[in-house]
N, C-alpha and C positions, 0 to 999 in steps of 0.2 A: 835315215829318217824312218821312224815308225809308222805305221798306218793299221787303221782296221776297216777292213772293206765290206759291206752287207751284203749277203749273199741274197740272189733270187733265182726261183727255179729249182733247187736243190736241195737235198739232205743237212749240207753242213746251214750253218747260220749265219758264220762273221769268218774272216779268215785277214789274220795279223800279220803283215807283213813287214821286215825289214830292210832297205835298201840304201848301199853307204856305195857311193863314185859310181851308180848304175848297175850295181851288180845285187844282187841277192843274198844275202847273209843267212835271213833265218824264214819260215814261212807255220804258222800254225793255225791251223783249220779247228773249228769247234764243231762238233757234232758231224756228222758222216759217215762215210766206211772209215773208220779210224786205221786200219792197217793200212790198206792203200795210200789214202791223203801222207799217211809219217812217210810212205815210197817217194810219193810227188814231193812233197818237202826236200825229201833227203836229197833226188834228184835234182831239184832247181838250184840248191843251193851253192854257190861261187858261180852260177849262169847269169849271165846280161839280164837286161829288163828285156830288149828284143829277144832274144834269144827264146828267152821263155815263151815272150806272146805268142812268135815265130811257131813254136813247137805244140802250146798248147790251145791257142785259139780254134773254135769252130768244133772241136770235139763232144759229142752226146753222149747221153747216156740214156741208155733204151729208148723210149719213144719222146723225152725231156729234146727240147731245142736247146739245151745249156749241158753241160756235168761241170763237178766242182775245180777239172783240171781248166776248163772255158774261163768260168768263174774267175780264177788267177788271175789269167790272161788279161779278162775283163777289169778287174783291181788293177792290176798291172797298166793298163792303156789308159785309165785313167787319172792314175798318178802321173804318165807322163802328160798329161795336158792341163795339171796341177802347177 
């Protein structure tokens, strides 16, 4: 299943996400530090939905109560209460 999640807080804006039997396939972020976010993409990719949250919930960025690896997460948790 596809999804595009609105970003708040953060640099990027939307971040597309794909998820087939819980797992993460593809992750594309619009706008941000582009080199970094293709890292966390590349990273998540064939990782659980937990897994991820697990990993990247609760992470900041500079004085931000969110960064766009949170973000994810946040997409993430609530696709599973979807």
């Amino acid at each position: 299943m596809q999804f595009t999640y609105k970003t708040n807080g953060v640099c990027s804006t939307t971040i597309t996400i794909d998820v087939i039997d819980d797992i993460v396939q593809s992750v594309k972020f619009t706008g941000g530090c582009n080199g970094n976010l293709q890292g966390i993409s590349s990273l998540v990719k064939g990782m659980s939905v937990d897994e991820v949250i697990s990993k990247l919930e609760n992470i900041r960025c500079g004085f931000k109560n969110t960064s766009c690896p949170d973000q994810l997460a946040r997409a993430l948790k609530q696709y599973r209460e979807e």
